[in-house]
N, C-alpha and C positions, 0 to 999 in steps of 0.2 A: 464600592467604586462603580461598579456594574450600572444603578440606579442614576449616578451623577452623569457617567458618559453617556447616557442616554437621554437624559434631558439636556447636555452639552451639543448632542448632535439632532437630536428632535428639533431648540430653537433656536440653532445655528444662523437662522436671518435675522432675528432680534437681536442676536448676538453681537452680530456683523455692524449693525445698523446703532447699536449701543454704543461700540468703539469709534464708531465715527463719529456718533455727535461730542463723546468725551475729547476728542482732538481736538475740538473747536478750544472748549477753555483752556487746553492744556498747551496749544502753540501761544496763545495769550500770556499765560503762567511762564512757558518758557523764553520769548521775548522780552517779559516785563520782571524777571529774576532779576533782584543785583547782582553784582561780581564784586567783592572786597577785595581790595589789594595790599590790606595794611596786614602784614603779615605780624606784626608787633600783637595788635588788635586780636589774634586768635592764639596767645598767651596767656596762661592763667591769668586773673585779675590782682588777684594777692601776689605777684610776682613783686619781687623791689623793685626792679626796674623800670616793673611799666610802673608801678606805684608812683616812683618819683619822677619818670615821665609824666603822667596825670598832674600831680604839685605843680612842677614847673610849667605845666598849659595853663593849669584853671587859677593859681594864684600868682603867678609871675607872667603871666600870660607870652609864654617862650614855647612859642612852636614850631611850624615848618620854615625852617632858614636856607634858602638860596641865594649862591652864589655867581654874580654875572661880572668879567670882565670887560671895559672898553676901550680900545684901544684907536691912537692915532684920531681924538676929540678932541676942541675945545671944551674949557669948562663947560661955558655959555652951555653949547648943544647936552653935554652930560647933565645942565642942569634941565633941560627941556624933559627930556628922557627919564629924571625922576621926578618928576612931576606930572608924566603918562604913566608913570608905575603904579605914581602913590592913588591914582586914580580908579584902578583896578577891583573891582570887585573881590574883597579876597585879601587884598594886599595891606597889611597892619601900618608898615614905614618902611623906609626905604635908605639904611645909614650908609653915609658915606663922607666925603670930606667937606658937605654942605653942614652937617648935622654939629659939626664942631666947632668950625671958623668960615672967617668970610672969605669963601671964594674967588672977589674981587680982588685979593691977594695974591702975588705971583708965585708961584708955586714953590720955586728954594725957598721962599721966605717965612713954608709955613712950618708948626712945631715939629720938631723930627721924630717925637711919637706918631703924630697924625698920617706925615708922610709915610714910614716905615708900613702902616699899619693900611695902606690906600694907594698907593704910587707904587708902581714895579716897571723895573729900566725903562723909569722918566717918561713912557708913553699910554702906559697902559691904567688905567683906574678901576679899583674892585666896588665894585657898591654889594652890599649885603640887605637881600631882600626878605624882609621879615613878616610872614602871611600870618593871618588873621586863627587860622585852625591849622590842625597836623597834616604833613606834608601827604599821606592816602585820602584825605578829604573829598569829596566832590567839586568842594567850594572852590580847593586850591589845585585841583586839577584843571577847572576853568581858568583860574587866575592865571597858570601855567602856558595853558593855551593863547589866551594871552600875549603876556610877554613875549613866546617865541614870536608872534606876529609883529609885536613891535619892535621887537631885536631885529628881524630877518630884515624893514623899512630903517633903522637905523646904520647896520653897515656893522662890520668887523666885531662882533659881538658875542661871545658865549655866555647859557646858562648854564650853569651845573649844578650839584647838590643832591641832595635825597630827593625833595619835590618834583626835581626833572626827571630822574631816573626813574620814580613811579609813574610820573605820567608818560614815559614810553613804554614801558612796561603795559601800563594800559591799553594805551595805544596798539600797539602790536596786540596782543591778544583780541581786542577787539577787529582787530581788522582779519587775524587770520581765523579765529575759531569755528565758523561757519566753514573755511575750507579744510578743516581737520574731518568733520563728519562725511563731508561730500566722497575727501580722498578716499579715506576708508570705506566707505559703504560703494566705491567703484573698483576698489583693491577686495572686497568681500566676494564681489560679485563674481571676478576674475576667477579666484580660487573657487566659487561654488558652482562654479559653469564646467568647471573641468570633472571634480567631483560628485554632479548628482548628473540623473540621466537625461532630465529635460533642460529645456532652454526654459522653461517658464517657471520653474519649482525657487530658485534662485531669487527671483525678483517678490515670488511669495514670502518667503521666509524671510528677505528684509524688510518685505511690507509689515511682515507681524512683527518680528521684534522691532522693528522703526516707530512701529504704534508706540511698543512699552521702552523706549527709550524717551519718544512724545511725550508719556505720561510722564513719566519718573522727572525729567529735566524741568517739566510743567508746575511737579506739585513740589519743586524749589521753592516756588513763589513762598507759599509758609512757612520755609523756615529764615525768610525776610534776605537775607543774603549768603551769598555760595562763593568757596575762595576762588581766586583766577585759576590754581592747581585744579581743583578740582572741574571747573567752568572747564577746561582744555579740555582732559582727557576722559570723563566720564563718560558723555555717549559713544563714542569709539570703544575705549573699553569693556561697554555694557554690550554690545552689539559682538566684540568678539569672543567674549565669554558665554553671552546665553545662546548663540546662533547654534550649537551645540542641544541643546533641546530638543529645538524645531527640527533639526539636521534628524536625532532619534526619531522625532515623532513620523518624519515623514518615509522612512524608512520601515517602520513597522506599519505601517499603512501600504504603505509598498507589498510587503509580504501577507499583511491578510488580504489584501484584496484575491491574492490566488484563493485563498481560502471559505470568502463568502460569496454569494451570488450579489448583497448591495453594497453600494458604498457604504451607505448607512451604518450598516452592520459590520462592514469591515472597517471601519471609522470608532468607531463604540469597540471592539476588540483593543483596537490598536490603541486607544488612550485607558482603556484597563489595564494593557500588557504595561504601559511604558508610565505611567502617572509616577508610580512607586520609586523606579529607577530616576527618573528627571526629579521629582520632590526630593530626591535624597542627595543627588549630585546637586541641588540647587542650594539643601540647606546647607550643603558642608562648604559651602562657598560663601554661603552669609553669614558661616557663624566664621571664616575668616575675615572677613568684611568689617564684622560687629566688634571685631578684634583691634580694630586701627579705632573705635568710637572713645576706649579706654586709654588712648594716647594722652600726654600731658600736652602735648602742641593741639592745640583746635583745630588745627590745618588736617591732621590726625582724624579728627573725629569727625571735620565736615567731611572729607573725604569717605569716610567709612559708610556712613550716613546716607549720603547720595548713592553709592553702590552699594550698600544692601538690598533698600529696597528698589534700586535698579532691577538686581536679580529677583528682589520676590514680582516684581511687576511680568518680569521677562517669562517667567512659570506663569504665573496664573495666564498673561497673551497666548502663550503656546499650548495651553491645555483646555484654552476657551475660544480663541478666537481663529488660531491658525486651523483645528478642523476644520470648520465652515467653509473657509478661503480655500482647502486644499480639493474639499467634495467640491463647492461651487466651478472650479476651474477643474476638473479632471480632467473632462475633456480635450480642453487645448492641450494642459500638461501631456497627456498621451500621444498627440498631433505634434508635439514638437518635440520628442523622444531622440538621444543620442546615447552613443556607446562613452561608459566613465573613463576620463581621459588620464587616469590615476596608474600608476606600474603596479605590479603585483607586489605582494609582500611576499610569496613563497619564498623565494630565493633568503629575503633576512632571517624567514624562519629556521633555514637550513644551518645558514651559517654562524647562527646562535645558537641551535642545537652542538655544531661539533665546536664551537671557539667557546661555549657556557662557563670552563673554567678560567681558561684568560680572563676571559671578560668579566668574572668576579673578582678574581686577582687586582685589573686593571681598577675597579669600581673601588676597594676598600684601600689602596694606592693613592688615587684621587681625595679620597676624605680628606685626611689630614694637610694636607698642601691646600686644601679649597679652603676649609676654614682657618689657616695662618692666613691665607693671599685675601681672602675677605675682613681680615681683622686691620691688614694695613689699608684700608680704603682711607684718603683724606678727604675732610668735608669742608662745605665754608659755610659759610653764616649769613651776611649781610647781603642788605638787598641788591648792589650794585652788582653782585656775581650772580643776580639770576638775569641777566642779559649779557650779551657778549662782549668781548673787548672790543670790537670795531662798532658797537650800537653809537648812535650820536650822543647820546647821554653821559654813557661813561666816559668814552674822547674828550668831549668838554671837561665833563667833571675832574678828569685825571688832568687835564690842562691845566686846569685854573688852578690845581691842588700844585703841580709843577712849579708854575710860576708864580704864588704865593708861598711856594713852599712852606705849605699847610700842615701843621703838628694834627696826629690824633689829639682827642680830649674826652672826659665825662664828666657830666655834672654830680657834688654831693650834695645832696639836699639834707640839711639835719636841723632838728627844733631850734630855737633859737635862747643859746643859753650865754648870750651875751658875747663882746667882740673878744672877751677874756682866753673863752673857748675854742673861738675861734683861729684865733690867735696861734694858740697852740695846737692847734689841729693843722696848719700849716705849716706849722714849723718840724711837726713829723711826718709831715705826708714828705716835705723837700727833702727828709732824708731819704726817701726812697732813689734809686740810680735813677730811674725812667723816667722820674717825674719833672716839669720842666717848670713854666712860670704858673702861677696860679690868680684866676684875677677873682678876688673876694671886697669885699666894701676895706676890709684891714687891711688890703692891700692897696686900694685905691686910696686911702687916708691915712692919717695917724690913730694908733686906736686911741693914743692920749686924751682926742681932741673929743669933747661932749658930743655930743648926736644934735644938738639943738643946733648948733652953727656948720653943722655939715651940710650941704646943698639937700633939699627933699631928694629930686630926683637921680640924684646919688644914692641915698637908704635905699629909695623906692628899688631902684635895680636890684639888690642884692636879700633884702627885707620884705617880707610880707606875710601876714596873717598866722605870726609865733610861728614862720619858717624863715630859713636864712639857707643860701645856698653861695658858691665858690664852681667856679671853671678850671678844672686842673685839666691841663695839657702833659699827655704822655709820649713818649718816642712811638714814632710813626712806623709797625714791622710791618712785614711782607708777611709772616706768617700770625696767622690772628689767634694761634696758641698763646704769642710771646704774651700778646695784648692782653686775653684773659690772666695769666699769670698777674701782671698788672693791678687788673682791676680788683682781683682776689687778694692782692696785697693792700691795698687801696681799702676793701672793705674791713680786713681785719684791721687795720689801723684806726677807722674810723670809729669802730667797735668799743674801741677799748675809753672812749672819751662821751662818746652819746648811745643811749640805750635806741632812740628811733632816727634813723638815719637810712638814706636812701643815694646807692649809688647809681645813675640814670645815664640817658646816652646811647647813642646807638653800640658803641663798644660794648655799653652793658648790659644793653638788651642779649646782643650775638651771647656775650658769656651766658645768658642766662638761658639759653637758646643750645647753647653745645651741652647746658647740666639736664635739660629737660629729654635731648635727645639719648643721653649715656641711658638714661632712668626709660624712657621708651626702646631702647635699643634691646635692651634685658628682661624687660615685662612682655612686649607684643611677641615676640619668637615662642616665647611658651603659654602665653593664651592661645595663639594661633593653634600651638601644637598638639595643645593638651583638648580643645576644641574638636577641633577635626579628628582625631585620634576618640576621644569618645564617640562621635556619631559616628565613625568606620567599626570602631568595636562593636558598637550595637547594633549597625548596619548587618556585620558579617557573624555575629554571636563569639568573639574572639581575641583574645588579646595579644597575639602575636602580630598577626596581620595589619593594625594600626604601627606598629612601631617599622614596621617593614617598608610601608609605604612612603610614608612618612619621611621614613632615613630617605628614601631613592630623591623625592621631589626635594629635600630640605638639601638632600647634599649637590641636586641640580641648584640651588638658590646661591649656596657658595659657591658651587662654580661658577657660576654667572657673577656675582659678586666679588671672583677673586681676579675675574679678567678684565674688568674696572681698574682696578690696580695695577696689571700687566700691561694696561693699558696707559698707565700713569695719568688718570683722570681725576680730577677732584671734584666730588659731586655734593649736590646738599645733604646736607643732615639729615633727611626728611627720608631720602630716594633709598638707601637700606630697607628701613624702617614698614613704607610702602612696599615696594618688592617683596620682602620675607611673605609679609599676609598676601599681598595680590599672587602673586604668581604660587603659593602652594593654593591657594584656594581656586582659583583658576585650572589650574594643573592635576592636583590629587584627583579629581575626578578622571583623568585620562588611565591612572593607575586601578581605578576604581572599576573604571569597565575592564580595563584588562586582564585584572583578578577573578572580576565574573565571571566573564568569557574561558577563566582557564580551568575555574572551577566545574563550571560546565562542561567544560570537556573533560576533563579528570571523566566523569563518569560517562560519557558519549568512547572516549577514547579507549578507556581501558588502562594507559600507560602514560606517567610524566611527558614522558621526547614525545610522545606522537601529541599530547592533548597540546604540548606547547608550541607545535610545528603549527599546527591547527587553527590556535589562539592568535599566534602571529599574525597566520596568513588570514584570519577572519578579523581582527580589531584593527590590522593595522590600516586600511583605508581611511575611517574611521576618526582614527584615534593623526592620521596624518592630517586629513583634514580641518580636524578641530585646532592641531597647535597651527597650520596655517592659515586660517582663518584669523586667528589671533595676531600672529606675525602680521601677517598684512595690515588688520587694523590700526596697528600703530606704527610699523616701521616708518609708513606713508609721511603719521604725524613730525618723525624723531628727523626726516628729512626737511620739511616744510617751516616748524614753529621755529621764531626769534628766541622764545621765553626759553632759558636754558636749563633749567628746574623742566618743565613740560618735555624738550628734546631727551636729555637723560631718560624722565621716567619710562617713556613709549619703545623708546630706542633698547633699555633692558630687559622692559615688560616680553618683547615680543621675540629679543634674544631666548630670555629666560622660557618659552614657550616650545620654541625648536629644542632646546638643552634637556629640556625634561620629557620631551619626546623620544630623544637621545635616548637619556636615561631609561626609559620604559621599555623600549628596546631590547636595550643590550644589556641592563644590568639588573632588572628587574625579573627577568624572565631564571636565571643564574639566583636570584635569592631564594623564590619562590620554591624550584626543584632543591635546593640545598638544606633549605632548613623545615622541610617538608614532615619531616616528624613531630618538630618544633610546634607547628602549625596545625596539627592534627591534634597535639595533645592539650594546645589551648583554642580550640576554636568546634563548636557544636555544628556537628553535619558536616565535617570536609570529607571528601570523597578518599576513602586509604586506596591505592593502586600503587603497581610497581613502578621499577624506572623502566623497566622497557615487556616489552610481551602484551600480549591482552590481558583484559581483565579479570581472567580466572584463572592468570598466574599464579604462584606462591608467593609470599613475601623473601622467598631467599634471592630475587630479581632486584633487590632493594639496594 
């Protein structure tokens, strides 16, 4: 290492000069990234649901359906307005009570199908706008954009639907995302002004990790598009997790400069001393990272993906670029020197030293309440609950669904074994209670009657390419358990009549979406675990000390996750899922120095109480700064963003950060001294000393 950091600080202006010209592509790359918003879209592909979502686009050509009411219109003018519809780029038809009869009919007089299915209290008319591609489209986000313009020049008009709700969803994200970085990175600054001793070391250390955030978001570009989750909260997060590095590196730089006559020299110590420690805190955070890539939601693994090598970017900037920037500006840094505006830790040291058995007591109390209160978390699904109840989106959509009062439904898509089958396949799904009218070609006709003298475009609706598909409409719940209940009885029944069949639908996607989560829910906690837990064992030569750590941060994750609950929130599927990996990998590093640090003093010390008095009062600045940095990064977000999947995540990320700072504190300091033999007799090189005396005590002090 000796050799590295020495040519690291020899051509520290090539260096400097390298990273700047990589920014150039890399704001290009980060500008010109997609965002997906089809959150169906990053589900396996072999899923049934999206399966027979795919059928029903590419051979029934059934995709993004929106819903617009108008109200207090002439036909005449309704009929102007779908004829600006069908114009629309994007926009497939446009059905409504033109598509069936004439018009120029007065409106009692037309069939009481058509009316029921078109008319609501006598003023108001639905048209159903049928787009060309699926409602995350780009194509039908313009069309979208659109219509709102034509609706807003028409008068008394709502759209609603999935279509609309993703392009606000769009919408918002792209208007705020840029002020998610900004907040953060003026909420970083905040806390690092207090914390390090100059005014100008602060604006350093975001400049270098701001680089490897540049990079990281830049080289999105390859892998062609990036979820909106991820697009939110990535650079914030990366920013408050690797800022910890730089934070190291600048600190032992600190301390050898007393020790050499150049910077140079004391530049080259300082990234020998500290390379080891930052590479090991980096990797145990990537290999929780690499941990979400194994998820079954893609959401899961882009996420993972993009903060991985977030943090490998964030190491290699802090170990390459941030020396140069710290020797290049010493000087000022020195000229603008102030006293750390941080409280002492002595006092917590103390009052852990005589409360250590409470506070273990309290700590193993806590377990089991944390993980019941995080097992009752409720989740939702569908994309309408990742914005809020007052967004314009949902208000409409829930209107229109009011005054239509609109049934859930899902489509079955199954080979096509005649009306026979068919036939009978509805007449056991209507045994189901939930299940309500079902509209199939056998239901539209006689199955009696030949297919030859049935209308084409009649088959054509229901028929096509050795597929045949039915619209069953199910009872409309509140809670979207009842609904999967449903569908699952829906699929077993369809089972027992066609070997290839496909239950599709937004209802079925969510099902498939809550079996994906149970099966992620179960896998990522113990990759995570079993991850970090090996590179701390081989970190520390030891197998007690992984599971020690471990417990402290994993049982901060359920307490954070059980006050979700206490909270009576109901958060996506997703946000568990995330949290588990982020915040132990995020965090176990905070555990990680404080273990070294106490290890070190074990033998500095002589005695448990004094090395942990010691350890306190030395990591905890430190180890404060790092979860507030963190906190800051996103609380900022959890305040600001529309997207309510992004306010969750940021909002517990950064709780979870303070909690396990907590934790480190109070109850980790209480494990360490307690099971101190435990520890000794699985781990190569722990320092044996007593509980109290120096260190050429006897062991009868024990």
């Amino acid at each position: 290492m000796s050799r590295l950091a020495h040519y690291i600080v020899k051509y520290r202006k090539p260096i400097i000069a390298l990273y700047l010209v990589l920014l150039i592509p890399s704001v290009w790359g980060y500008l010109n990234t997609g965002t997906d918003y089809d959150i169906a879209g990053f589900m396996p592909s072999d899923l049934e649901s999206r399966m027979g979502n795919e059928i029903l686009e590419e051979k029934f050509e059934l995709s993004g359906i929106g819903l617009m009411l108008v109200k207090d219109k002439p036909v005449s003018e309704i009929r102007e307005l779908v004829s600006d519809l069908q114009g629309i780029d994007g926009v497939d038809e446009v059905v409504w009570p033109g598509t069936y009869l004439d018009i120029a009919v007065p409106v009692d007089f037309w069939d009481e199908e058509t009316r029921d299915r078109f008319v609501f209290n006598r003023d108001t008319v639905l048209l159903q706008v049928l787009f060309e591609e699926h409602a995350r489209s780009p194509r039908t986000h313009r069309a979208v954009e659109q219509i709102h313009w034509l609706a807003e020049g028409f008068g008394d008009t709502v759209l609603g639907g999935e279509p609309s709700i993703v392009n606000e969803m769009q919408k918002k994200t792209e208007e705020e995302i840029f002020y998610y970085t900004g907040l953060a990175v003026l909420a970083i600054l905040v806390v690092l002004t207090f914390a390090i001793r100059s005014y100008l070391d602060p604006w350093l250390l975001i400049l270098s990790v701001g680089t490897a955030v540049v990079i990281n978001m830049g080289s999105n570009y390859f892998l062609g598009e990036i979820s909106f989750l991820t697009d939110s909260v990535a650079a914030a997060m990366q920013l408050g997790i690797s800022l910890n590095y730089s934070i190291f590196l600048l600190h032992r730089f600190d301390e050898e400069k007393r020790k050499h006559s150049s910077l140079e020299k004391a530049m080259e110590s300082a990234i020998k001393q500290t390379a080891t420690a930052i590479t090991t805190s980096g990797v145990t955070t990537i290999s929780s990272f690499a941990a979400l890539m194994v998820m079954q939601h893609g959401i899961g693994q882009d996420m993972g993906v993009v903060l991985a090598k977030g943090i490998f970017f964030s190491l290699l900037v802090t170990l390459t670029f941030l020396p140069g920037l710290l020797i290049a500006f010493n000087k000022q840094s020195a000229d603008l020197q102030h006293r750390v505006m941080l409280p002492s830790f002595a006092p917590v040291g103390r009052f852990v030293v005589k409360a250590r058995w409470v506070l273990l007591l309290l700590f193993f109390l806590v377990v089991y309440p944390s993980i019941l209160g995080q097992g009752q978390v409720e989740y939702y699904y569908a994309n309408e609950n990742y914005l809020p109840d007052d967004a314009p989106a949902v208000k409409d959509t829930n209107y229109i669904r009011d005054t239509i009062e609109a049934e859930d439904f899902v489509f079955v898509v199954t080979e096509d074994k005649g009306d026979g089958f068919e036939y009978l396949l509805i007449h056991r799904l209507k045994e189901i209670n939930e299940v309500g009218e079902i509209s199939a070609l056998t239901e539209q006709v006689d199955p009696a009657l030949p297919e030859m003298i049935i209308p084409e475009e009649v088959v054509d609706e229901y028929k096509a390419k050795g597929y045949r598909y039915m619209q069953v409409f199910i009872s409309d719940f509140e809670d979207e358990k009842e609904s999967f209940a449903v569908v699952d009885n829906i699929r077993e029944t369809t089972s027992r009549l066609h070997d290839e069949y496909y239950v599709a639908g937004e209802t079925a996607l969510n099902r498939d979406a809550a079996i994906l989560s149970e099966i992620d829910a179960t896998r990522i906690p113990i990759i995570t675990m079993l991850s970090i837990g090996l590179i701390i064992g081989l970190s520390f030569k030891s197998l007690a000390l992984p599971v020690i750590l471990i417990l402290v941060i994993q049982t901060s994750i359920w307490l954070n996750m059980s006050l979700v609950y206490l909270q009576d929130l109901t958060v996506s599927s997703l946000t568990p899922i995330m949290i588990g990996a982020i915040q132990l990998g995020a965090t176990v590093d905070y555990a990680i120095y404080f273990t070294v640090r106490y290890r070190d003093n074990l033998t500095a010390c002589g005695n448990r109480i004094e090395a942990l008095r010691e350890t306190i009062d030395q990591a905890g600045q430190s180890i404060f700064t790092s979860a507030l940095t963190l906190f800051a990064a996103t609380i900022g977000i959890s305040q600001l963003a529309t997207i309510v999947a992004t306010v969750e995540l940021t909002m517990i990320i950064g709780r979870g950060a303070l909690i396990s700072m907590g934790m480190i504190f109070l109850a980790l300091p209480s494990l360490l001294i307690t099971f101190d033999k435990v520890i000794r007799a699985t781990t190569t090189g722990w320092p044996a000393v007593p509980y109290f005396g120096d260190k050429n005590n006897s062991e009868s002090g024990k």
